[in-house]
PDBQT receptor file of N, H, CA, C and O in Angstrom, charges set to zero:
ATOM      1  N   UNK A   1     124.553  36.283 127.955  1.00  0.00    +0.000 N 
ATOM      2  CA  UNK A   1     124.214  37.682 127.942  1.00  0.00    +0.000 C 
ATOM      3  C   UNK A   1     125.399  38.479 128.483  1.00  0.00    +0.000 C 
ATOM      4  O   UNK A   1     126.353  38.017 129.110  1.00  0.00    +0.000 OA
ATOM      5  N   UNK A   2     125.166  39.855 128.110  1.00  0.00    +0.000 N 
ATOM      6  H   UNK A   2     124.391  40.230 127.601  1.00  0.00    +0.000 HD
ATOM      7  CA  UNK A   2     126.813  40.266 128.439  1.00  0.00    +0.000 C 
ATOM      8  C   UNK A   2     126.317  41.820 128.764  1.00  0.00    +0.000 C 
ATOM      9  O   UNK A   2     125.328  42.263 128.181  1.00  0.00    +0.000 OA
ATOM     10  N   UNK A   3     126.921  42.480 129.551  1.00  0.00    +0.000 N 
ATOM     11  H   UNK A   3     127.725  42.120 130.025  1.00  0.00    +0.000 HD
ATOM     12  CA  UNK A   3     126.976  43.881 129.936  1.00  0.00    +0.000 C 
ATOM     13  C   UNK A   3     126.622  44.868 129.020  1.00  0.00    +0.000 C 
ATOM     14  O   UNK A   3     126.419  44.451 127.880  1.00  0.00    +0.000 OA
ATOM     15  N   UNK A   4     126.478  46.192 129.230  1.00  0.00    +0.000 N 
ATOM     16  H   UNK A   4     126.643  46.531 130.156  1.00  0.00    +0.000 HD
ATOM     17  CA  UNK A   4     126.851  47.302 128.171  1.00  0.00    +0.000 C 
ATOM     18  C   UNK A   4     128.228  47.733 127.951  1.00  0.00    +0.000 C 
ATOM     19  O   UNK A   4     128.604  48.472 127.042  1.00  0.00    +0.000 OA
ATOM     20  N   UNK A   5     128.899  47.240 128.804  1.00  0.00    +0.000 N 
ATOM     21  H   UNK A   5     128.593  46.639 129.543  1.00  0.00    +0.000 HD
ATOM     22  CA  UNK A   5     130.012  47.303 129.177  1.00  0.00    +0.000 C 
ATOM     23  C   UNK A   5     130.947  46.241 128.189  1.00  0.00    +0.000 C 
ATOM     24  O   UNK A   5     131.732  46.459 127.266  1.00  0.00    +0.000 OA
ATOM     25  N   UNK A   6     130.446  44.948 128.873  1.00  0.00    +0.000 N 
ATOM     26  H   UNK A   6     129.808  44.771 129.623  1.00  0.00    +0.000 HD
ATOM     27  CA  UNK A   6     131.225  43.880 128.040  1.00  0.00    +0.000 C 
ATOM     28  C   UNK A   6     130.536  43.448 126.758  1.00  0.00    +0.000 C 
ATOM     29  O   UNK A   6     130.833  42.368 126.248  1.00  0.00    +0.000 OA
ATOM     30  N   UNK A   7     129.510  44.353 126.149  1.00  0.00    +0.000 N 
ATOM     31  H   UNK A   7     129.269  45.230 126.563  1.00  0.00    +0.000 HD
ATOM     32  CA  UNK A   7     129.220  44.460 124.917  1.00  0.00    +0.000 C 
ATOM     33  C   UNK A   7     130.026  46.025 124.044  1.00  0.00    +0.000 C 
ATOM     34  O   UNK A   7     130.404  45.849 122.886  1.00  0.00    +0.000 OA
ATOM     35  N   UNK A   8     130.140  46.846 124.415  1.00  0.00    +0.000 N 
ATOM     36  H   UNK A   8     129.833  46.989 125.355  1.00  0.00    +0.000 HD
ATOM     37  CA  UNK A   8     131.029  47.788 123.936  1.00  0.00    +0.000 C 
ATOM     38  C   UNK A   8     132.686  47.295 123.817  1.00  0.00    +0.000 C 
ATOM     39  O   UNK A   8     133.320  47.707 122.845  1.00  0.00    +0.000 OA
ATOM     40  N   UNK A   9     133.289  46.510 124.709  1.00  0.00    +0.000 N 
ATOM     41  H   UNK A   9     132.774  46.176 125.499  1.00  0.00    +0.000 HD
ATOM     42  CA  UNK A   9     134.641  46.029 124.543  1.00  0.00    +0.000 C 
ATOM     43  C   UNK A   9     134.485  45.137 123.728  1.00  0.00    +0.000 C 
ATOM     44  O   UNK A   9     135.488  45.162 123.014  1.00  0.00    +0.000 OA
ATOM     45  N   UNK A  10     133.846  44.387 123.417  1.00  0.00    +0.000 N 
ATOM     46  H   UNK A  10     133.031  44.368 123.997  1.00  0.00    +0.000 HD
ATOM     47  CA  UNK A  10     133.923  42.879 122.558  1.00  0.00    +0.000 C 
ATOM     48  C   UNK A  10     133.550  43.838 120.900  1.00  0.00    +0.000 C 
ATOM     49  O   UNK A  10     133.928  43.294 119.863  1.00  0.00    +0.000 OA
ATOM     50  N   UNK A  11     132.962  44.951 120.824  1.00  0.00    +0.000 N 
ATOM     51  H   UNK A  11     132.655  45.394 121.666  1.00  0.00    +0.000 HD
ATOM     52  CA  UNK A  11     132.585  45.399 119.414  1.00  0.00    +0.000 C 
ATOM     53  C   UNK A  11     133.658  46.470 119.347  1.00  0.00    +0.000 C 
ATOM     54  O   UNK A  11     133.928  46.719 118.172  1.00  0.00    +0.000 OA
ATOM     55  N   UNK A  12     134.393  47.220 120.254  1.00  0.00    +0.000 N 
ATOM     56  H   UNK A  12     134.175  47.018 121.208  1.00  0.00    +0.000 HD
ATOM     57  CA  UNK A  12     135.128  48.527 120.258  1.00  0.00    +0.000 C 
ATOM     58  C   UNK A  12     134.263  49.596 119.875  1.00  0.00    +0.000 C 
ATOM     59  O   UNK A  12     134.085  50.103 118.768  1.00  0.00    +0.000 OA
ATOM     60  N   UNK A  13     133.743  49.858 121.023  1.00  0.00    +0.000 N 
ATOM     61  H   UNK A  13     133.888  49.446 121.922  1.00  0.00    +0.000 HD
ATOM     62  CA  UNK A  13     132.878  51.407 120.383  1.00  0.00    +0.000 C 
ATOM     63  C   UNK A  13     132.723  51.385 122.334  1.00  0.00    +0.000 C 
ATOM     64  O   UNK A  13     133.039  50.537 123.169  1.00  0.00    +0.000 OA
ATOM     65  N   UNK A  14     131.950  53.056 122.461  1.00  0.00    +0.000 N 
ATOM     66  H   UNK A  14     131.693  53.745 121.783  1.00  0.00    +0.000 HD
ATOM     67  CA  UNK A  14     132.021  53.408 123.433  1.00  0.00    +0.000 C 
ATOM     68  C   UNK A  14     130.462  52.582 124.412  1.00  0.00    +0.000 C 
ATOM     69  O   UNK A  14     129.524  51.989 123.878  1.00  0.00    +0.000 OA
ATOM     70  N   UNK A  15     130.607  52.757 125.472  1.00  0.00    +0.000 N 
ATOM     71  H   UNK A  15     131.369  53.239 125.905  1.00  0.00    +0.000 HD
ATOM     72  CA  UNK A  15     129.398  52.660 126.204  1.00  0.00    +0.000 C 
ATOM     73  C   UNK A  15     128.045  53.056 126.031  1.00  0.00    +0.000 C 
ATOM     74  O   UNK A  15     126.980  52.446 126.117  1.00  0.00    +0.000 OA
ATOM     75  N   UNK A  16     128.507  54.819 125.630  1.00  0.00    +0.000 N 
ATOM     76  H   UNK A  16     129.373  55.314 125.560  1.00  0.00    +0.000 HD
ATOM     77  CA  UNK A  16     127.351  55.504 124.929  1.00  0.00    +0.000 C 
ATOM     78  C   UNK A  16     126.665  54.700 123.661  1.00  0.00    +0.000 C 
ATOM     79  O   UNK A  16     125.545  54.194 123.581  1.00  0.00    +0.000 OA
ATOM     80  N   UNK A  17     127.431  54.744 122.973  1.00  0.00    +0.000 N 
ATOM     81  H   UNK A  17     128.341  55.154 123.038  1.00  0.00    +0.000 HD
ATOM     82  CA  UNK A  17     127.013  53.749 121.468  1.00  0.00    +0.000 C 
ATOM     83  C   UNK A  17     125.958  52.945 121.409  1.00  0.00    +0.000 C 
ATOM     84  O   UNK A  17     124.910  53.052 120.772  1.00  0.00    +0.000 OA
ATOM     85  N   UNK A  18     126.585  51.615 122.599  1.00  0.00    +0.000 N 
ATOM     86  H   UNK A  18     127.436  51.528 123.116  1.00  0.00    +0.000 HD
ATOM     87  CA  UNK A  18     125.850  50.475 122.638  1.00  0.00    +0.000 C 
ATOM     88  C   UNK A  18     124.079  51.040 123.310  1.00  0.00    +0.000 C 
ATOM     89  O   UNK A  18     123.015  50.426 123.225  1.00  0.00    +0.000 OA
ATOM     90  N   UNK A  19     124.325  52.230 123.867  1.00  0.00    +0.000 N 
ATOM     91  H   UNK A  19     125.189  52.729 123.936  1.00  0.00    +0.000 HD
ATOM     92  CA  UNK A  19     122.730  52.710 124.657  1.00  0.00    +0.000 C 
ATOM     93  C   UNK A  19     122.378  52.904 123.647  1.00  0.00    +0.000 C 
ATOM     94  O   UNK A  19     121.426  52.248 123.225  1.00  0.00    +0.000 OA
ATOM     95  N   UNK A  20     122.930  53.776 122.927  1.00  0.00    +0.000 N 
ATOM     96  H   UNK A  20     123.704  54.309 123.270  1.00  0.00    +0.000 HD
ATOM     97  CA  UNK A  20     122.314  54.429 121.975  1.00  0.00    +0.000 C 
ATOM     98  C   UNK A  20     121.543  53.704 120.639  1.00  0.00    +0.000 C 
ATOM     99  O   UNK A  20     120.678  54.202 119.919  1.00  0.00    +0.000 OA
ATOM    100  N   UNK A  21     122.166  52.340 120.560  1.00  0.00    +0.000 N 
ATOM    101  H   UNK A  21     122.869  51.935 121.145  1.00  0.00    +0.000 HD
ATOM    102  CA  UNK A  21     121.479  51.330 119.891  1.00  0.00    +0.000 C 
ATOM    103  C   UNK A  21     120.629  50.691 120.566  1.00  0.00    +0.000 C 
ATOM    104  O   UNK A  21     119.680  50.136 120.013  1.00  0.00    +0.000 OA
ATOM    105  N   UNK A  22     120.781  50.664 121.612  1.00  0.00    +0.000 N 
ATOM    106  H   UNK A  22     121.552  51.115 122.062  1.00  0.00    +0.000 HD
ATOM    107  CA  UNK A  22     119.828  49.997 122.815  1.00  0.00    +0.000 C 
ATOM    108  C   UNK A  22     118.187  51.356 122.490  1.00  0.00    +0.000 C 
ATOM    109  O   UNK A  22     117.014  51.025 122.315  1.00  0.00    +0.000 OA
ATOM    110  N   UNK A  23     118.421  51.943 122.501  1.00  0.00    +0.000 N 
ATOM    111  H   UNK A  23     119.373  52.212 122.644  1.00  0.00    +0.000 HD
ATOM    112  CA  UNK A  23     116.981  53.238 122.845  1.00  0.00    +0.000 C 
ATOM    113  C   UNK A  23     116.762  53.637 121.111  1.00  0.00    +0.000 C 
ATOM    114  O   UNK A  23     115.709  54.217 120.846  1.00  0.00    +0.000 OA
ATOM    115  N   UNK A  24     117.722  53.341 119.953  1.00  0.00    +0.000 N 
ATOM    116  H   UNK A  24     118.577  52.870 120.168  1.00  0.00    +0.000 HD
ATOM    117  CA  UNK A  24     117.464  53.609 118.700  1.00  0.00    +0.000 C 
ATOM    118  C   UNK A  24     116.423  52.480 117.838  1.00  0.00    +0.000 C 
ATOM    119  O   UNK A  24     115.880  52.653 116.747  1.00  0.00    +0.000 OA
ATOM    120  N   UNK A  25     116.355  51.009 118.955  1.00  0.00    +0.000 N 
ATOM    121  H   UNK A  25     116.796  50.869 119.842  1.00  0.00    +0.000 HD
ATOM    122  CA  UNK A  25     116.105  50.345 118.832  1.00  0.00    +0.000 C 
ATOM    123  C   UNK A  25     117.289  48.992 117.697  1.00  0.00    +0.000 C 
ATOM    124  O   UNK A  25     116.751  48.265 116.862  1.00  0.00    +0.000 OA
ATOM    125  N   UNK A  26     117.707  48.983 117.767  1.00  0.00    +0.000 N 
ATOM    126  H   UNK A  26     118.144  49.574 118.445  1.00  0.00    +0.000 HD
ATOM    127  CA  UNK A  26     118.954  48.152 117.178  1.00  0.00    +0.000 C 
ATOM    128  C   UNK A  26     119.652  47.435 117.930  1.00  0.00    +0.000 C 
ATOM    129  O   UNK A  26     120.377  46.651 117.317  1.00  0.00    +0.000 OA
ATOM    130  N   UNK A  27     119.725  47.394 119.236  1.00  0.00    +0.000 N 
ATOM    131  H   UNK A  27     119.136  48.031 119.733  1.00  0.00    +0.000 HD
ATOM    132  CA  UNK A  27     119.820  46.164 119.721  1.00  0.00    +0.000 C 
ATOM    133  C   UNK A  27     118.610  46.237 120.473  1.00  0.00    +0.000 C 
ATOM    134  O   UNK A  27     117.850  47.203 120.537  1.00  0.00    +0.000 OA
ATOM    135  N   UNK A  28     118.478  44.902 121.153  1.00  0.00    +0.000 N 
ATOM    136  H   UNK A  28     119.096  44.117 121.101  1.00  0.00    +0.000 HD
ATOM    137  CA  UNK A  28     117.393  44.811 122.144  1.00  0.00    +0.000 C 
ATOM    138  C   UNK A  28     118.357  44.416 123.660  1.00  0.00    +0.000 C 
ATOM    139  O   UNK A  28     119.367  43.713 123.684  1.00  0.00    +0.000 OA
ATOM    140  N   UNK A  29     117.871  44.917 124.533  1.00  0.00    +0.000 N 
ATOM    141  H   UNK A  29     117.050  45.488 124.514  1.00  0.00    +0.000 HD
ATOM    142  CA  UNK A  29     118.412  45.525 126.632  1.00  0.00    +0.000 C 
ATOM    143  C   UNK A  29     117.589  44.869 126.784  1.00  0.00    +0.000 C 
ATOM    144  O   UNK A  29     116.495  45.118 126.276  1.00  0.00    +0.000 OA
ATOM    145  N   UNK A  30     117.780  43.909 127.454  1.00  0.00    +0.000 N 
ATOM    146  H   UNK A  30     118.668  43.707 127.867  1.00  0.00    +0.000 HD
ATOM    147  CA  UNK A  30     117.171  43.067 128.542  1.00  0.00    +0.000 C 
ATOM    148  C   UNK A  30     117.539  43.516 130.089  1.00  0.00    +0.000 C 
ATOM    149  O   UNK A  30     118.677  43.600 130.552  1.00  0.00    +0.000 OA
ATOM    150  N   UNK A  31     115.976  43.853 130.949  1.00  0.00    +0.000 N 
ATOM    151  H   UNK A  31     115.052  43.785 130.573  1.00  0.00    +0.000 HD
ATOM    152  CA  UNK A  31     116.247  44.789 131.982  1.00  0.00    +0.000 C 
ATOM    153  C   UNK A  31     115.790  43.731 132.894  1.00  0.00    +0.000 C 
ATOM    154  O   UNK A  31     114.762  43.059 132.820  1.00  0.00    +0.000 OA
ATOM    155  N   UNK A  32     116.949  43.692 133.966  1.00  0.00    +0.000 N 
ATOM    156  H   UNK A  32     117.785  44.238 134.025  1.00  0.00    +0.000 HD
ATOM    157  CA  UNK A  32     116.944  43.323 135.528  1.00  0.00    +0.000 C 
ATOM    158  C   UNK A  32     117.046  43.463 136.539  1.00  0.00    +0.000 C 
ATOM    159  O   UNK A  32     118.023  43.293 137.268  1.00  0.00    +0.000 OA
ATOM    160  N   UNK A  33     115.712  43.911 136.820  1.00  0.00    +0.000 N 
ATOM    161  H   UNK A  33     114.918  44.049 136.228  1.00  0.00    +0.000 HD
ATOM    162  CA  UNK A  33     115.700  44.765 137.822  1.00  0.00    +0.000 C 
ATOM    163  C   UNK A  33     115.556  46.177 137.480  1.00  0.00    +0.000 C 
ATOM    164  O   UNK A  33     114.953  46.425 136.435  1.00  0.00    +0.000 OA
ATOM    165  N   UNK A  34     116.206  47.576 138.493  1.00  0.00    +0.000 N 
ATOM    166  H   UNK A  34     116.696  47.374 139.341  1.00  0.00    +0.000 HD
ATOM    167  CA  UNK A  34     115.704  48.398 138.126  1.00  0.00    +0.000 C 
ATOM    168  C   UNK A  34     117.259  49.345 137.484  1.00  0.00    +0.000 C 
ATOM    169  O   UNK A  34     117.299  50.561 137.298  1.00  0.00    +0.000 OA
ATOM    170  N   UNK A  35     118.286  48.460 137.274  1.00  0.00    +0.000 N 
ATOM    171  H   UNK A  35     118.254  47.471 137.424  1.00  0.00    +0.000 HD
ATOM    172  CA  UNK A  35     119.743  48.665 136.914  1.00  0.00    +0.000 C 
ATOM    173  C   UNK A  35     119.941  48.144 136.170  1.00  0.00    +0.000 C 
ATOM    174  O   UNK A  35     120.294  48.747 135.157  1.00  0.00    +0.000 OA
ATOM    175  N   UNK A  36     119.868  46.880 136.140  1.00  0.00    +0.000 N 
ATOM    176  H   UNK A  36     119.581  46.390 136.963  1.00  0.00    +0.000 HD
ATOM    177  CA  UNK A  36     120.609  45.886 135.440  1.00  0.00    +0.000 C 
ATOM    178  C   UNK A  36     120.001  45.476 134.041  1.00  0.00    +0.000 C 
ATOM    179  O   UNK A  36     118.884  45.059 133.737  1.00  0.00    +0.000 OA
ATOM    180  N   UNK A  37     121.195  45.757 133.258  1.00  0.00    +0.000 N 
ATOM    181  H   UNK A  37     122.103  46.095 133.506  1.00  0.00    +0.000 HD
ATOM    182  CA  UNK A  37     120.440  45.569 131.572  1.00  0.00    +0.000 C 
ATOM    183  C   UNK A  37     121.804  44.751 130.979  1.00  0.00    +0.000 C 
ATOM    184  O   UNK A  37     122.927  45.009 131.413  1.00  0.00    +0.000 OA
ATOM    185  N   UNK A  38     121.610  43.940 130.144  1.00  0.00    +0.000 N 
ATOM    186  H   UNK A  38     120.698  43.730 129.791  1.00  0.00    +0.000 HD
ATOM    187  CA  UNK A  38     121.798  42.791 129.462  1.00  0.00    +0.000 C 
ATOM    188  C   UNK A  38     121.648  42.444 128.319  1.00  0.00    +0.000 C 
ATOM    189  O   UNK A  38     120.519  42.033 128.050  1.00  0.00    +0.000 OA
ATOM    190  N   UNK A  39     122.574  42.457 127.314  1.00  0.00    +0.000 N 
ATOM    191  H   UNK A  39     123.491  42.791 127.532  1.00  0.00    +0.000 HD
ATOM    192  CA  UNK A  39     122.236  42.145 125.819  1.00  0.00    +0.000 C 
ATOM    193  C   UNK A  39     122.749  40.621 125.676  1.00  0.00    +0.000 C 
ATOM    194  O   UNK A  39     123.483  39.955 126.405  1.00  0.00    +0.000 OA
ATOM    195  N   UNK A  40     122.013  40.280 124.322  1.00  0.00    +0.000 N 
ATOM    196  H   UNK A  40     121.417  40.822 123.729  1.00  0.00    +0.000 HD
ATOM    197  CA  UNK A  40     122.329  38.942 124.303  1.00  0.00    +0.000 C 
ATOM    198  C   UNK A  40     123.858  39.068 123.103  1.00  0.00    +0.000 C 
ATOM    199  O   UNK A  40     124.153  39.925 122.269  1.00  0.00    +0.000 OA
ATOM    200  N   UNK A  41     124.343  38.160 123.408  1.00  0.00    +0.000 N 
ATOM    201  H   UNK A  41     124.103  37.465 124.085  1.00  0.00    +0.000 HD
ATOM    202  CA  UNK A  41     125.875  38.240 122.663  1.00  0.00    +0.000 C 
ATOM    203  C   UNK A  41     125.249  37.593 121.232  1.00  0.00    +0.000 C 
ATOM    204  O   UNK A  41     125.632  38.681 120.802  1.00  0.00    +0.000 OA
ATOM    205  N   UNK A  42     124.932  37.212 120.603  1.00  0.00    +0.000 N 
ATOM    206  H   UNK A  42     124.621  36.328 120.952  1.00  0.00    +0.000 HD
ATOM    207  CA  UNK A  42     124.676  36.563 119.405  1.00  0.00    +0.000 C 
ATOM    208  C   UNK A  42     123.755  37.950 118.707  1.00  0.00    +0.000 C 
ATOM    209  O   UNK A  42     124.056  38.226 117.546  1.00  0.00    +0.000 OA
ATOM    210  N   UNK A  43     122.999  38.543 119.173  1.00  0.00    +0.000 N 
ATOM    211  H   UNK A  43     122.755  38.319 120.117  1.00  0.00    +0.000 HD
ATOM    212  CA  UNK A  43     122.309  39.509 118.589  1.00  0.00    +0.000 C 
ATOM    213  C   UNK A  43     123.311  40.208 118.288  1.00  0.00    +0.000 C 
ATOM    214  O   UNK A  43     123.578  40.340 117.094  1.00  0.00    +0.000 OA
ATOM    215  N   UNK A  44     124.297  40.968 119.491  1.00  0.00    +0.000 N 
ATOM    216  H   UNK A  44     124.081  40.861 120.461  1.00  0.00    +0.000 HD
ATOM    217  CA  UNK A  44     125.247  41.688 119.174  1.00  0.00    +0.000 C 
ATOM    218  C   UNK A  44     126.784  41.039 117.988  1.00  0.00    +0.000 C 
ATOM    219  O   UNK A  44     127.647  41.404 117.191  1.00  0.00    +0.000 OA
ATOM    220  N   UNK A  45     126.499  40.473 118.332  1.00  0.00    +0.000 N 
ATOM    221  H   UNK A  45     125.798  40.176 118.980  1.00  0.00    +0.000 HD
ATOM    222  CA  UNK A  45     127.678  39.766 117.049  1.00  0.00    +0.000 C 
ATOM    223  C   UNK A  45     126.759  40.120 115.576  1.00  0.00    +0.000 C 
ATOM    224  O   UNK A  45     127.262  40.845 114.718  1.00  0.00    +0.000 OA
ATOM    225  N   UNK A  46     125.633  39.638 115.433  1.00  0.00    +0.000 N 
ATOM    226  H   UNK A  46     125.224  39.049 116.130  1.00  0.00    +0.000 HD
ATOM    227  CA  UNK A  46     124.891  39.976 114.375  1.00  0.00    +0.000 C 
ATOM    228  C   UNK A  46     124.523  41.097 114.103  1.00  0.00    +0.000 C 
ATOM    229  O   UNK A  46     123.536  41.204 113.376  1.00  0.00    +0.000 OA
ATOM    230  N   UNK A  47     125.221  42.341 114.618  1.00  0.00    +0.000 N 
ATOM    231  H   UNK A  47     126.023  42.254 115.208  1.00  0.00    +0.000 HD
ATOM    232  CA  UNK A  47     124.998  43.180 113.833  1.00  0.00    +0.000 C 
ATOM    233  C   UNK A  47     126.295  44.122 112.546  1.00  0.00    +0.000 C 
ATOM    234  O   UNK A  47     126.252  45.203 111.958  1.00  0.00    +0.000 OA
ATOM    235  N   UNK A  48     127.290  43.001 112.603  1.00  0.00    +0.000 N 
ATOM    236  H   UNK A  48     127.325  42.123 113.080  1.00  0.00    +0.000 HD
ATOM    237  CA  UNK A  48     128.236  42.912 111.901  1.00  0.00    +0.000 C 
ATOM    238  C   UNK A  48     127.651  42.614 110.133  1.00  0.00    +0.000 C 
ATOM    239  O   UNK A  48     126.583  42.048 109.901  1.00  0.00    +0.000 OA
ATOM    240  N   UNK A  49     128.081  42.846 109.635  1.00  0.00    +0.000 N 
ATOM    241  H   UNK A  49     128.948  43.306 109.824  1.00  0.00    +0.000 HD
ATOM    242  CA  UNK A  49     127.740  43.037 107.992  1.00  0.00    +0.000 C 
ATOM    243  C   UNK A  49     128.872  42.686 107.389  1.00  0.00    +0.000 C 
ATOM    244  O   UNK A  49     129.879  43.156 107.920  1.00  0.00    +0.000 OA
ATOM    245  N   UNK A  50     129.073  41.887 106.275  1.00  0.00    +0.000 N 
ATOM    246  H   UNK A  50     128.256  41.505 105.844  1.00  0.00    +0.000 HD
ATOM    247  CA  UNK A  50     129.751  41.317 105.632  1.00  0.00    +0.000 C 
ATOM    248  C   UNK A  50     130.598  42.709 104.485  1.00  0.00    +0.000 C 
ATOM    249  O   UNK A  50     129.962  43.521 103.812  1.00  0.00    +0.000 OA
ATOM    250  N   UNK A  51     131.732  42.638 104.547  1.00  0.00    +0.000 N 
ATOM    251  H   UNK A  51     132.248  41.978 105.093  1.00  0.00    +0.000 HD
ATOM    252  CA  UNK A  51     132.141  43.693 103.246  1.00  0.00    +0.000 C 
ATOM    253  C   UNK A  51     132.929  42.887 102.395  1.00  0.00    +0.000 C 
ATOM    254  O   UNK A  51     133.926  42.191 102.589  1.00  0.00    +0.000 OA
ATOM    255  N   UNK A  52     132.032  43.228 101.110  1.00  0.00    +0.000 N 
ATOM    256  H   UNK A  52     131.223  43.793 100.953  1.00  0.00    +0.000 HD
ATOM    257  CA  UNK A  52     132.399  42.421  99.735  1.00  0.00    +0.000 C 
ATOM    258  C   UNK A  52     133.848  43.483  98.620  1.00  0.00    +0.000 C 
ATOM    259  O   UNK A  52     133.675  43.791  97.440  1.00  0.00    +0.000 OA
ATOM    260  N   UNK A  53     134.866  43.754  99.275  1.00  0.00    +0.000 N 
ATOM    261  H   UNK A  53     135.006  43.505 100.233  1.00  0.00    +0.000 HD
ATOM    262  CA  UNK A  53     135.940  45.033  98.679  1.00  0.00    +0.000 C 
ATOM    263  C   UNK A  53     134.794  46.563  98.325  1.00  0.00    +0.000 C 
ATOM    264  O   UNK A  53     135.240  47.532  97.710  1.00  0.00    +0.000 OA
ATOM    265  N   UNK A  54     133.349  46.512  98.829  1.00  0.00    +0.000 N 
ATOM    266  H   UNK A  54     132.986  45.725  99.328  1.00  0.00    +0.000 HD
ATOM    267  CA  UNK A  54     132.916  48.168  98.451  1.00  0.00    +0.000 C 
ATOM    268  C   UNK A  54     133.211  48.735  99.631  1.00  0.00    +0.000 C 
ATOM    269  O   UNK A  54     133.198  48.040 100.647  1.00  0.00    +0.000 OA
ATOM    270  N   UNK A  55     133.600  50.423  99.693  1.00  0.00    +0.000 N 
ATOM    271  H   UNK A  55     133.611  50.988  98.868  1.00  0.00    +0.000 HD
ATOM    272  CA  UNK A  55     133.125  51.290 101.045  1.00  0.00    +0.000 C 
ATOM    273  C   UNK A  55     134.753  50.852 101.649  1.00  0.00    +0.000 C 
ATOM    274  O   UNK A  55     135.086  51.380 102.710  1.00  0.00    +0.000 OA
ATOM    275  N   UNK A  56     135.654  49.981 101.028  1.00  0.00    +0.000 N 
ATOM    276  H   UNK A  56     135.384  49.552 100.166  1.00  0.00    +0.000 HD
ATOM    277  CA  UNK A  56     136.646  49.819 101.932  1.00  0.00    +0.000 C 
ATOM    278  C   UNK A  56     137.817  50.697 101.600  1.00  0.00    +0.000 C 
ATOM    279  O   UNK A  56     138.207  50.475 100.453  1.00  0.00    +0.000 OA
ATOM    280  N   UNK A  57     138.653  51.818 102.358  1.00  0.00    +0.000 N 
ATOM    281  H   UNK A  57     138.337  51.999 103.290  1.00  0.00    +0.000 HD
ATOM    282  CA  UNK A  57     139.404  52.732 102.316  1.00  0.00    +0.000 C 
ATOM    283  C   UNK A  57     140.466  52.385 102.394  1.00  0.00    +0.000 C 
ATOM    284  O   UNK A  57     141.386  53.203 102.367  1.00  0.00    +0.000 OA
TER     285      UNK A  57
């Protein structure tokens, strides 16, 4: 499991982002305690999508 923190550096996007998928429902926060939240790294890797040459600039 990895931070919001060390889940935003491992994808490159901001801190905000990763909440914001966290409360959009798109990832799932695992809460510990009344601070501490925790995503699982394999969920977050999976939300990567394969590009087949469409959409690419």
């Amino acid at each position: 499991m990895v931070t919001i923190q060390e889940a935003a550096k491992i994808i490159k996007v901001s801190d905000r982002t990763v909440r914001n998928w966290i409360n959009d429902g798109l990832l799932t926060g695992h809460r510990f305690g009344p601070k501490i939240i925790r995503i699982e790294r394999a969920e977050l890797l999976g939300l990567a999508t394969p590009v087949r040459g469409e959409g690419v600039a």
